[in-house]
KELO-173544 format. One line per 10 residues: number of its first residue (from 1); for each residue x, y, z of C-alpha. Coordinates in nm, 4 decimals, m for minus. Layout:
BEGIN
NUM = X Y Z | ...
***
This chain:
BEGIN
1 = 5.7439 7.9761 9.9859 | 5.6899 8.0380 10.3705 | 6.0618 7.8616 10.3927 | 6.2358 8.0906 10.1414 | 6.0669 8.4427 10.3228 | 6.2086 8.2778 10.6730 | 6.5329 8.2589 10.5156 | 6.5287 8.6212 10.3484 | 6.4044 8.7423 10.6937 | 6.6879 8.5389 10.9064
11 = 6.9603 8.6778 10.6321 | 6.8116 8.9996 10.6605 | 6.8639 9.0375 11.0648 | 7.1808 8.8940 11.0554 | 7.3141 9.1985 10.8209 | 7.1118 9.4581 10.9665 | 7.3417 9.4386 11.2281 | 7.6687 9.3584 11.0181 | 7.8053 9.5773 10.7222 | 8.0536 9.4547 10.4378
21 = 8.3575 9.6913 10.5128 | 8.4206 9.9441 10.3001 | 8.8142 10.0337 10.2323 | 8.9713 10.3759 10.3415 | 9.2658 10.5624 10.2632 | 9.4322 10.7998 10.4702 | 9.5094 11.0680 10.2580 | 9.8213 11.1823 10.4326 | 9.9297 10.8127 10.4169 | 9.9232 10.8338 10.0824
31 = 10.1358 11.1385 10.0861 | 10.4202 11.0303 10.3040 | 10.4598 10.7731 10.0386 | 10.4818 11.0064 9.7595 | 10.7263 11.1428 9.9420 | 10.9580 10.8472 9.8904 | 11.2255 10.8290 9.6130 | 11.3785 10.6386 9.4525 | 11.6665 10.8641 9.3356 | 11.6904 10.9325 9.7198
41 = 11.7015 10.5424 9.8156 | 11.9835 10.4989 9.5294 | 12.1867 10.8310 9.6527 | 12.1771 10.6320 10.0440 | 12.3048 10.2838 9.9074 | 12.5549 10.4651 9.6712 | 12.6825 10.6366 10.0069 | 12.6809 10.2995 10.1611 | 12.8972 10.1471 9.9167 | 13.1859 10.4372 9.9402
51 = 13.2824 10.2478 10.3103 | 13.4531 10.0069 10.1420 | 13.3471 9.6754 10.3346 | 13.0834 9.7356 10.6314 | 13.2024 9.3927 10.7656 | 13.1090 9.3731 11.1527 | 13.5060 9.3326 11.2576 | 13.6215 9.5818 11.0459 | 13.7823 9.8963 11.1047 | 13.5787 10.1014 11.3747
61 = 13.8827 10.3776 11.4010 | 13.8715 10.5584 10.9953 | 13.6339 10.8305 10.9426 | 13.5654 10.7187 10.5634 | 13.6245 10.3301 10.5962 | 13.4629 10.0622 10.7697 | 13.1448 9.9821 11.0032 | 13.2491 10.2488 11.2486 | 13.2500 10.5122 10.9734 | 12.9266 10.3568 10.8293
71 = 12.7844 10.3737 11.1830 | 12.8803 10.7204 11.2328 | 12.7374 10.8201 10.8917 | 12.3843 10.6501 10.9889 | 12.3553 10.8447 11.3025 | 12.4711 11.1884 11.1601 | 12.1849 11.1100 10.9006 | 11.9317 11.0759 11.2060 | 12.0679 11.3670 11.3569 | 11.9172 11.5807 11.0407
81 = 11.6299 11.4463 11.0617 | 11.6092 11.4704 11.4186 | 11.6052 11.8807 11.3612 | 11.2459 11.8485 11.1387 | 11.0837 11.6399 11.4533 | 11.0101 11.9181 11.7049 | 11.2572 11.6789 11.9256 | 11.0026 11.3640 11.8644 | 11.3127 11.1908 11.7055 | 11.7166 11.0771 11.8856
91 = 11.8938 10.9133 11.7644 | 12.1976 10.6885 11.9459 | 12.4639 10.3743 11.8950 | 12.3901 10.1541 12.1189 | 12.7444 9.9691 12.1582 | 12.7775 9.6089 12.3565 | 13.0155 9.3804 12.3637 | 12.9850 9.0578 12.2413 | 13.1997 8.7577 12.3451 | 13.4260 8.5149 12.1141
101 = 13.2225 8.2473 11.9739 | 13.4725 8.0421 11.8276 | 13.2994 8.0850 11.4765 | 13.2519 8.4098 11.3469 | 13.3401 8.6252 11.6697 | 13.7607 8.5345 11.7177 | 13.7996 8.7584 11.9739 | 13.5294 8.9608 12.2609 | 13.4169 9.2783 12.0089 | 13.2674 9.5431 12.0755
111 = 12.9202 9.5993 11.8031 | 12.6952 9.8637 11.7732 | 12.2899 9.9228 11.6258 | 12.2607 10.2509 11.5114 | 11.9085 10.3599 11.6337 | 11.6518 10.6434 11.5956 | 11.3634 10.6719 11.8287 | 11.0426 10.8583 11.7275 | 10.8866 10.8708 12.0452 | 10.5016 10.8279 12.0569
121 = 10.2915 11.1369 12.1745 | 10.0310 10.9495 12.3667 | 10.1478 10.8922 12.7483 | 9.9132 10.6258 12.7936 | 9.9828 10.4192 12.4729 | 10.3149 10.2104 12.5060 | 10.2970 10.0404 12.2020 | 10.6067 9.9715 12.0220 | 10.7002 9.9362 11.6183 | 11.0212 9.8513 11.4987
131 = 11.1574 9.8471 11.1474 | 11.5346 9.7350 11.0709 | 11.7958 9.6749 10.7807 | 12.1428 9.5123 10.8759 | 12.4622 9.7870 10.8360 | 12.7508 9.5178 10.8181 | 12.8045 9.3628 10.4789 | 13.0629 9.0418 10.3741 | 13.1988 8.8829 10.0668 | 13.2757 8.5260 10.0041
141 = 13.4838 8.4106 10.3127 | 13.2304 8.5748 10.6312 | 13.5989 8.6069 10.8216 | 13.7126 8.8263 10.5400 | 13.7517 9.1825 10.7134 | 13.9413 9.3445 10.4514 | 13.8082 9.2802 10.0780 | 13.5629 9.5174 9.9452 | 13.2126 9.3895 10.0372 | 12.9926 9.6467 9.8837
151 = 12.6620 9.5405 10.0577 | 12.4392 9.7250 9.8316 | 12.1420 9.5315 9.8652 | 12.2470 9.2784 10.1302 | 12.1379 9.4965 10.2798 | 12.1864 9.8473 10.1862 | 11.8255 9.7786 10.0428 | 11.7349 9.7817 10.4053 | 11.9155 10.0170 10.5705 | 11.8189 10.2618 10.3053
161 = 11.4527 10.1856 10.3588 | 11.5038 10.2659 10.7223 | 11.6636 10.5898 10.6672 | 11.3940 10.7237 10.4352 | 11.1175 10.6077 10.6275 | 11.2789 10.8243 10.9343 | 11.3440 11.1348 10.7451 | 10.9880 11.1251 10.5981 | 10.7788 10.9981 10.9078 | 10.9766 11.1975 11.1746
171 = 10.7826 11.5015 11.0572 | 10.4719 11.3506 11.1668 | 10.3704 11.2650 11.5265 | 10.2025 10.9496 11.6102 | 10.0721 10.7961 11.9499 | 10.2646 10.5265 11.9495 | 10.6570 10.5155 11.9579 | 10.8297 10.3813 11.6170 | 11.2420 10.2865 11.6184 | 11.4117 10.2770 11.3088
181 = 11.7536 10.0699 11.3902 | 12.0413 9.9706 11.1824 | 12.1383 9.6732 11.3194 | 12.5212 9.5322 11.3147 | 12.6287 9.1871 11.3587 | 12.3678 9.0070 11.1051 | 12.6150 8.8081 10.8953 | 12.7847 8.6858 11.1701 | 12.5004 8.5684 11.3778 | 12.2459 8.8407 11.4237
191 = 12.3985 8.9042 11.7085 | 12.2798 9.3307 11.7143 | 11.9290 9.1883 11.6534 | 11.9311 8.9783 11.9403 | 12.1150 9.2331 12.1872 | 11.8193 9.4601 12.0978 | 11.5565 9.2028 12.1105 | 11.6900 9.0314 12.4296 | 11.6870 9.4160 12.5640 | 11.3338 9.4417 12.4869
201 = 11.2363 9.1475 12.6424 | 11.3971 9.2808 12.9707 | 11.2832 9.6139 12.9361 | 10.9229 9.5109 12.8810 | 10.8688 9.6463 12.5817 | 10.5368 9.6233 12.3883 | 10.6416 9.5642 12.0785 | 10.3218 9.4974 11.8530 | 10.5534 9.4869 11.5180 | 10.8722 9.3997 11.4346
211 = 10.9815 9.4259 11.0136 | 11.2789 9.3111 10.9167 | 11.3912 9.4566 10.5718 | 11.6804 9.2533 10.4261 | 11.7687 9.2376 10.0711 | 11.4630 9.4331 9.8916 | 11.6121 9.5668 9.6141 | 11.6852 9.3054 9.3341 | 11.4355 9.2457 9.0845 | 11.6289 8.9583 8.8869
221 = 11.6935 8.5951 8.9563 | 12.0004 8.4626 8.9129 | 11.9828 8.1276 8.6925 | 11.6352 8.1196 8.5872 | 11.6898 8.5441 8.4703 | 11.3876 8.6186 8.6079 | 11.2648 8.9458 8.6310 | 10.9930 9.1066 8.9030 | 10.9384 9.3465 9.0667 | 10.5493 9.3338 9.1245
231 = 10.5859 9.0849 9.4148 | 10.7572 9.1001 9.7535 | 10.8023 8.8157 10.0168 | 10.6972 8.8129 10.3628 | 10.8125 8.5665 10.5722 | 10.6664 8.4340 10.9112 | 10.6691 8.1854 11.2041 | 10.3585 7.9023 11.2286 | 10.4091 7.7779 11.5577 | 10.5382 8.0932 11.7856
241 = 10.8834 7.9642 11.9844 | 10.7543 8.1349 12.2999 | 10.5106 7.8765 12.3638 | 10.4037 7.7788 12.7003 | 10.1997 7.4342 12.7230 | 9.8826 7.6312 12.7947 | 9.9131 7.7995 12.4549 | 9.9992 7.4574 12.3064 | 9.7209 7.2993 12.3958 | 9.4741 7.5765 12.2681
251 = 9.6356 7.6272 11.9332 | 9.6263 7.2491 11.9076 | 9.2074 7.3086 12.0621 | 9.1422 7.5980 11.8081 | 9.3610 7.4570 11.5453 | 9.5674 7.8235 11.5050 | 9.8948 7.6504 11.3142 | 9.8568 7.9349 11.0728 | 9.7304 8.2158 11.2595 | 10.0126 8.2814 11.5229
261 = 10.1068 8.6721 11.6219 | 10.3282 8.7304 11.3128 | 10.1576 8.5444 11.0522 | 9.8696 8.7773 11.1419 | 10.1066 9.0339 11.1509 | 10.2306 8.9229 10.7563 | 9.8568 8.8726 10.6402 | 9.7847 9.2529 10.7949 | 10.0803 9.4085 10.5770 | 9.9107 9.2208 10.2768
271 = 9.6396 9.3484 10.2967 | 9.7407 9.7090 10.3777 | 10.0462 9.7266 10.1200 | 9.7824 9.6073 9.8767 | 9.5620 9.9081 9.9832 | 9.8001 10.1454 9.9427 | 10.0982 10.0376 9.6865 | 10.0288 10.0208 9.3256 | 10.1904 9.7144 9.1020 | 10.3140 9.5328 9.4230
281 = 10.1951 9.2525 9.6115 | 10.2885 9.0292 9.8571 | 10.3871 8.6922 9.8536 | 10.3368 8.4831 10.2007 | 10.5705 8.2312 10.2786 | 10.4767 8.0019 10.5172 | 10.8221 7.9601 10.7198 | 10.9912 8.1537 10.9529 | 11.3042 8.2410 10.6920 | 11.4375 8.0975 10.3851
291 = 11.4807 7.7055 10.4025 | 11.7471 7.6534 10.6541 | 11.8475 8.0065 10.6380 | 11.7440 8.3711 10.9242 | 11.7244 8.6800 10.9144 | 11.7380 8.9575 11.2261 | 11.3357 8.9179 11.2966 | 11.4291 8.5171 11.4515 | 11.5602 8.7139 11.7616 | 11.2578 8.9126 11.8258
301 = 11.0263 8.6182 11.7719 | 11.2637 8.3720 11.9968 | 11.1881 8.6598 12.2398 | 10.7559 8.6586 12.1986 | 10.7057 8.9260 11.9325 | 10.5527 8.9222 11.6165 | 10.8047 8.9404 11.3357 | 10.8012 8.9184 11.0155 | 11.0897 8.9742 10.6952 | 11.0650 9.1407 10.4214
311 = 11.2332 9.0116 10.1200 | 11.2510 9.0682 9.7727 | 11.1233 8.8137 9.5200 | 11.3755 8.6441 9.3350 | 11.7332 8.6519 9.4673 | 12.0243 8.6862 9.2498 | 12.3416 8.4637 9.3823 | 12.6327 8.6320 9.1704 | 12.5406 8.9500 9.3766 | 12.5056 8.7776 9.7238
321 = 12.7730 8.6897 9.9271 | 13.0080 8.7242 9.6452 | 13.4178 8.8783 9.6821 | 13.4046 9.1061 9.3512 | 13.5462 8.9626 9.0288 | 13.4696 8.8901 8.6866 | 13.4293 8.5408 8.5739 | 13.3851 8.4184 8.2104 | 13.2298 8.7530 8.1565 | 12.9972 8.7282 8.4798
331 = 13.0358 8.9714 8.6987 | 13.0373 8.8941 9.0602 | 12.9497 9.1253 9.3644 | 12.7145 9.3358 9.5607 | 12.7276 9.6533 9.3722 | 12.4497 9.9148 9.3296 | 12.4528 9.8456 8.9420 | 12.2648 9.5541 9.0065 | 11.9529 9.6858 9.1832 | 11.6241 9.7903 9.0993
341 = 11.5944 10.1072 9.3116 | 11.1915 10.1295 9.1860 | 11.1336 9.8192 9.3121 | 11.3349 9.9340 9.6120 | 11.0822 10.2080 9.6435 | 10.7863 9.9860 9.6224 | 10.8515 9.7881 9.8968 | 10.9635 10.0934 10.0838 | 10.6165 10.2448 10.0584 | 10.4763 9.8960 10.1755
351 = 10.6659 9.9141 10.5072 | 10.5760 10.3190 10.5641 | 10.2023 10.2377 10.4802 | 10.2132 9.9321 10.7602 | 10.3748 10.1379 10.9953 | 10.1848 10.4252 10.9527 | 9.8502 10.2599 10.9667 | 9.9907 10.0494 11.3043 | 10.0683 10.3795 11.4571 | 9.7425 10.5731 11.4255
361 = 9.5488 10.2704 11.5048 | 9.3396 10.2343 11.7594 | 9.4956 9.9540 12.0205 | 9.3346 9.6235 11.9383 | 8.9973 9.4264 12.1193 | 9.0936 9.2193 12.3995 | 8.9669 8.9109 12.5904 | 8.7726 8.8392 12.2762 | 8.6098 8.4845 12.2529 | 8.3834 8.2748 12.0182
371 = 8.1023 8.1103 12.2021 | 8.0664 7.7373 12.1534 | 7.8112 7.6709 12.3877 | 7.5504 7.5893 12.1955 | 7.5548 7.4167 11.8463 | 7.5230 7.6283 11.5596 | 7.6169 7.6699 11.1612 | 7.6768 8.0426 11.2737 | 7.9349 8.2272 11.5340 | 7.9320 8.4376 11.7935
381 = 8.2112 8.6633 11.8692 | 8.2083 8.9048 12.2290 | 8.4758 9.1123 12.3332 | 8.5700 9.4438 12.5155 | 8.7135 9.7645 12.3745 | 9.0746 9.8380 12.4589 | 9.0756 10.0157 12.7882 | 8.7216 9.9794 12.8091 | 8.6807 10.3254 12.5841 | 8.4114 10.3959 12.3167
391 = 8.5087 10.3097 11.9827 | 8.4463 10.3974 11.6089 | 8.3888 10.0773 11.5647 | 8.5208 9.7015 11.4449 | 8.6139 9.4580 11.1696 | 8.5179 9.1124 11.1802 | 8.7662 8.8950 10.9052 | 8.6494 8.5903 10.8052 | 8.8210 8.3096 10.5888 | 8.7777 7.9281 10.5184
401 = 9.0503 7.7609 10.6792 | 9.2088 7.6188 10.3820 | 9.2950 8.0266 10.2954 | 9.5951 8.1620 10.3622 | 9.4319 8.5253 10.3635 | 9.1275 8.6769 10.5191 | 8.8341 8.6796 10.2979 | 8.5716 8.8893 10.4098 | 8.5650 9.1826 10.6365 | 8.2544 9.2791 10.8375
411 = 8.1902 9.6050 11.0308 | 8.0652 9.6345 11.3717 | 7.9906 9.8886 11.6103 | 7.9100 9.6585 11.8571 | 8.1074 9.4189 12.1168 | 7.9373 9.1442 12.0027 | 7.8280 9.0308 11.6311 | 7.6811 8.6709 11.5191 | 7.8615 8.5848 11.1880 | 7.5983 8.4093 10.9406
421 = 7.9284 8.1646 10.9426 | 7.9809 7.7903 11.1114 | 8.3113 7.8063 11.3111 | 8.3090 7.4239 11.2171 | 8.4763 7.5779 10.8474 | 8.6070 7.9280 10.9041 | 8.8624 8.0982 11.1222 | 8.8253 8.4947 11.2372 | 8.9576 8.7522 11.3998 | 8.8829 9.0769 11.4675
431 = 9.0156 9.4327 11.4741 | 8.9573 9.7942 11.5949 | 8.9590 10.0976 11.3489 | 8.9036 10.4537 11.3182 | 8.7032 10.6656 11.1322 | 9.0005 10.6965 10.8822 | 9.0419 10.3215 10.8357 | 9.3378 10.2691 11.0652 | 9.2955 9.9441 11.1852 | 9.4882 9.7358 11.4591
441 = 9.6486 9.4330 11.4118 | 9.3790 9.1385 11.4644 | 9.3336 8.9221 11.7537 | 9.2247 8.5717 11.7719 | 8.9334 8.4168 11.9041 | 8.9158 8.1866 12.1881 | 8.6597 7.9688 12.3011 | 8.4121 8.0544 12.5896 | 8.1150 7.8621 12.7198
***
């Protein structure tokens, strides 16, 4: 009896200390994304579509044809929105040259991403989100410069996501500064993805998120006809390729295979578009891309930032990569009539609800460790508030570590919490928030002694 009140007692500290999170919605969150249409997203792809083919070497002189008129287009959008900002939001092509290849560049071209800048209000906070969609489009042969390529969802999806998100969030201010880019070059080697992210790099950037949006409109598989459009893919690196040996040997130490930058990043928007979105959620996958295949986030994350891609579910082949035909009463192509533009909106309102919440956030703990020290079947956690300034407080996630996603949440108001939890079977990380529930991306613990 004496054992069981010594247990009720030790439980009893433990959580005196440490409350189960509860979850909170921002309510203007939730009305930026009732804000987003459908009927608008379908109107921007439609648009899309009326350039013919937005094939990267394609015509850059017509006014209504090619990726120079698309380009154009994209920017004179941003320019509109640009007048609802208060001058938060400009919007530029940023053109570079990019040498012949001997594969899908024949000659030195000239590219261009088509970028709008929302510049964070805070002075002090040089945090960094990016979301992107790729402008240029193909058919069949990638070389093909000429055909109709439609690029509706591959990845008019994208760039229409992009678009809306600007018009809608550009009204707002936030600390931090958000870019919404369409990116050229993609099918031919992400080579406007890499310009930007190499730029980045050099520039210094803080980048804390990178999404990549391509293809997120289809709701139906090709061959197997199935349909959904409840479930979105988000794909993410293991082992980050900016690894120095240091950082090998204490992901090999801590055993972090599944908890780099952008899988933390991925397992955030889960649990955020989850939050917020109704009749979506999101699928992990476990690899960087598609088996074998990339998307424009492999730059930034070859360059040290967390990226992740968005993708839709099931991916439908006769509308992929396909010159336009009709074949024993199949009909080939990339054509708008073959979206889902609700499903298109879902996962539209996932990406404004994870970069809204990134941008009021608070900036995340640092130097946080897990003591190992001393033997114990629970866990210690100490760190120091960003900047070293008072805080609403902190989330402590917990999971075992054969879970892919975080499975309890404590809150803290502390810099230090003991976890009722042996490290020996759980991983954790831990997060600031606000009093709204904005909560920073989660960092991951490393031993002290």
């Amino acid at each position: 009896m004496k054992k069981n009140i010594f247990c009720f007692v030790f439980i009893f500290l433990f959580f005196s200390q440490i409350a189960i999170s509860q979850v909170a919605e921002d309510p203007e969150i939730k009305k930026m994304i009732s804000e987003v249409k459908a009927q608008n997203l379908e109107i921007t792809v439609q648009k899309l579509v009326t350039f013919g083919t937005r094939h990267t070497l394609s015509d850059t002189k017509s006014k209504t044809k090619g990726i120079g008129a698309a380009q154009q287009w994209v920017k004179s959008e941003f320019e509109k929105y640009a007048l609802e900002s208060d001058g938060r939001l400009t919007s530029t092509i940023d053109y570079f040259t990019v040498k012949a290849d001997g594969k899908r560049i024949k000659v030195d071209s000239q590219l261009g991403n088509v970028m709008a800048t929302l510049k964070g209000t805070d002075p002090t906070d040089n945090r960094v989100l990016i979301i992107s969609g790729h402008l240029d489009s193909r058919v069949s042969d990638v070389m093909n410069v000429k055909s109709d390529a439609p690029g509706a969802n591959d990845d008019g999806s994208g760039v229409a996501a992009v678009m809306e998100l600007a018009k809608i969030m550009s009204k707002r201010s936030f600390p931090v500064t958000i870019i919404f880019v369409a990116v050229t070059g993609e099918e031919q080697g992400l080579y406007g993805a890499r310009h930007l992210a190499e730029f980045a790099k050099e520039s210094n950037w803080n980048i804390i998120a990178m999404l990549n949006n391509d293809m997120i409109g289809n709701s139906l598989s090709s061959g197997t006809n199935l349909r959904d459009n409840t479930q979105v893919r988000i794909f993410s690196e293991s082992i980050p390729y900016l690894e120095t040996e240091d950082e090998a040997k204490m992901r090999k130490a801590t055993n972090r295979e599944n908890d780099s930058a952008s899988r933390l990043l991925a397992r955030y928007i889960k649990t955020i578009t989850e939050q917020y979105i109704d009749q979506l959620t999101v699928k992990l996958v476990y690899r960087n891309d598609r088996f074998l295949r990339g998307g424009d986030h492999t730059p930034f994350s070859q360059n040290g930032f967390p990226a992740v891609r968005f993708c839709e579910m099931n991916e439908n082949f006769d509308h992929q990569h396909q010159d336009l035909r009709t074949e024993n009463n199949v009909k080939f192509g990339d054509l708008p009539e073959f979206m889902d533009f609700d499903y298109l909106r879902k996962n539209t309102c996932a990406n404004l609800a994870v970069l809204a919440n990134l941008a009021w956030s608070p900036k995340a703990p640092v130097n946080l460790g897990i003591e190992v020290k001393n033997l114990s079947n629970s866990s210690i956690l100490i760190w120091n508030s960003p900047e070293d300034k008072p805080q609403f407080g902190y989330q402590i996630l917990m999971r075992e570590t054969s879970s892919s996603q975080w499975e309890k949440t404590f809150f803290v108001k502390d810099t230090k919490a003991e976890i009722p939890y042996s490290k020996d079977n759980c991983l954790f990380a831990v997060q600031t928030v606000d009093a709204l529930g904005h909560a920073s991306l989660p960092v991951f613990p490393i031993p002290i002694r």
